[in-house]
C-alpha positions, -999 to +999 in steps of 0.1 A: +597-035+754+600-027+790+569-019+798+571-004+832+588+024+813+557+050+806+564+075+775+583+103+782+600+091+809+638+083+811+654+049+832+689+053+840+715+040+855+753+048+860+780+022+865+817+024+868+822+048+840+791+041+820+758+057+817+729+036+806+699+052+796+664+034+775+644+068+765+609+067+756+601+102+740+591+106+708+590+136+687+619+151+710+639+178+694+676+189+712+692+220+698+733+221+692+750+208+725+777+182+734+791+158+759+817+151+781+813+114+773+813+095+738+778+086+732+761+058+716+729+062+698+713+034+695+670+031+683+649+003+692+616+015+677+616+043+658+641+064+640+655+099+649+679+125+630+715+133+641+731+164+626+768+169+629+788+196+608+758+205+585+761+164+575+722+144+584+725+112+597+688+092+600+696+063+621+669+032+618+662+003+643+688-014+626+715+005+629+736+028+658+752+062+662+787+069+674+796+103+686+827+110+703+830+132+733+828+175+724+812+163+693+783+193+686+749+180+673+712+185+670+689+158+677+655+148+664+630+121+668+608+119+639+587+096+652+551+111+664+536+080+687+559+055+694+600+059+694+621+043+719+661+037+719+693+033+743+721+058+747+750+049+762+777+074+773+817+065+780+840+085+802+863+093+779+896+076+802+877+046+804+874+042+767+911+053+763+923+022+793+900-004+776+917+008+741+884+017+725+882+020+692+884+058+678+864+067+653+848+098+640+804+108+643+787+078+622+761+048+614+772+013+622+754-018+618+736-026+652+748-054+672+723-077+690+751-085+722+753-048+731+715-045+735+717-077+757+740-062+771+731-024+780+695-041+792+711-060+815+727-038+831+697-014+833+678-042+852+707-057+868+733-036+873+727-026+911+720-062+920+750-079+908+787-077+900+787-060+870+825-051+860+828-083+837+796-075+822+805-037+816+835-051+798+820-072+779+800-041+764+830-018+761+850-047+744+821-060+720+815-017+709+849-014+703+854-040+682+820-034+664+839+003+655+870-009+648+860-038+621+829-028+606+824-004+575+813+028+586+780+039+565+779+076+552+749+096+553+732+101+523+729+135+509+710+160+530+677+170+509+674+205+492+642+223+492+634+220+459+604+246+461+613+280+457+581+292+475+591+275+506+630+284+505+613+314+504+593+311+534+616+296+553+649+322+550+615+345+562+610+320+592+646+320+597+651+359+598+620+367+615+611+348+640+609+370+667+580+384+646+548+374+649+538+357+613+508+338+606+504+313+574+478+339+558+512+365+561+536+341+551+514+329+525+511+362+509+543+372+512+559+343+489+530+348+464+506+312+466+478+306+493+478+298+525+465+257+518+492+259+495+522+267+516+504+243+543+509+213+519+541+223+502+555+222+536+546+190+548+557+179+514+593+193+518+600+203+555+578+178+570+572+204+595+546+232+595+556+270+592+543+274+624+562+245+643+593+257+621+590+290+637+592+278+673+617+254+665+640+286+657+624+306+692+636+274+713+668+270+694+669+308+702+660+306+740+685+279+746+713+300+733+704+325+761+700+300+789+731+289+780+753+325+774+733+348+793+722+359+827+684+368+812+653+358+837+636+332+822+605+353+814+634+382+796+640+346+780+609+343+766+602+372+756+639+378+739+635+343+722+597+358+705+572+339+724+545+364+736+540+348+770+559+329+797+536+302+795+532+295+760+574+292+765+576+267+788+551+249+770+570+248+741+604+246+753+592+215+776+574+202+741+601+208+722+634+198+743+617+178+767+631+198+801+619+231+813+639+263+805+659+264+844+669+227+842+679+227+804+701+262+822+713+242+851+727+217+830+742+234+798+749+267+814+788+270+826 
């Protein structure tokens, strides 16, 4: 599917009102932010994670996400070789003029015309008039909102183990620490293998990539409310060196730490 699109690269395109976007990045992982534009989600291969007011939406190839503008959410791909998918994001007085529909953060049922159509524009949209087609989108998504059943999420999971809802309130209040699985291990009372498995089990996650995952979610909340160098970053956020940061930030959000600042920072 578009295969002059390498992985981890984005192709964009922005047209009277309307951001088109086909991502190729799997395993990315966003922290909390928002938009200034309602934002479709929609996967093409692939599934990701959208969390919105401690409620877990997984959103398959059949389906798509709604998120109105200001909406705060995390993001995550849980795909780990291929994952691609479409976003599309509204200015907010366009939606209102075209009388789009409003509806709250949620799963619908994919709709074939607005692929069509969001491709199209991505490989047309420079080359040719493109207000009737970009109405045609806004009309068919408004209508797909408006008349079809909105699907709730099913119940978020509870960690069932008690060894790792130990392990991880210990990732979550220490992870400017420096812990190791043979610490952790030992500390909730079973061996290292163990806690290894029980993870992958549960968490689907590692303690060790659940411990970066809270230094990044960490380090973006200073890029975005403080004045810190990026190394005072690093090193604030627990990660023992500057480049073992940007490697995991990058990994991890999929920008370095001064553009994810330049863009989120106000």
């Amino acid at each position: 599917m578009m295969n002059d699109v390498l992985k981890g690269t984005d192709l964009s395109i922005t047209i009277n009102g309307v951001t088109l976007i086909h991502q190729n990045r799997p395993s990315l992982w966003l922290p909390e932010h928002c938009h200034e534009q309602h934002e479709v989600l929609i996967p093409l291969i692939g599934e990701f994670e959208v969390s919105v007011e401690e409620q877990n939406f997984s959103v398959k190839p059949n389906q798509m996400f709604w998120l109105p503008l200001g909406t705060k959410h995390t993001f995550s791909d849980v795909s780990t070789d291929s994952s691609e998918r479409l976003i599309i994001l509204i200015e907010s007085e366009l939606w209102r003029k075209c009388k789009g529909a409003d509806r709250k953060a949620t799963i619908f049922p994919s709709h074939q015309l607005i692929k069509e159509l969001a491709f199209y524009l991505l490989v047309q949209g420079r080359e040719t008039s493109s207000d009737a087609i970009v109405g045609a989108l806004l009309a068919t998504l408004s209508d797909v909102l408006a008349f079809h059943t909105e699907i709730s999420p099913p119940s978020a999971p509870k960690l069932s183990n008690q060894h790792v809802q130990s392990a991880m309130r210990i990732l979550e209040k220490e992870f400017m620490d420096e812990i190791t699985i043979e610490n952790l291990a030992s500390r909730v009372g079973i061996a290292p293998r163990t806690l290894s498995r029980l993870f992958s089990e549960h968490v689907g996650l590692s303690p060790k990539q659940v411990l970066i995952r809270h230094r990044v979610e960490e380090a973006c909340r200073l890029l975005r409310e403080s004045q810190l160098t990026i190394t005072d970053v690093a090193f604030e956020s627990g990660f023992g060196s500057l480049s073992r940061f940007i490697e995991s930030f990058r990994a991890q959000v999929g920008l370095l730490p001064s553009d994810y600042r330049a863009r989120n920072q106000s």
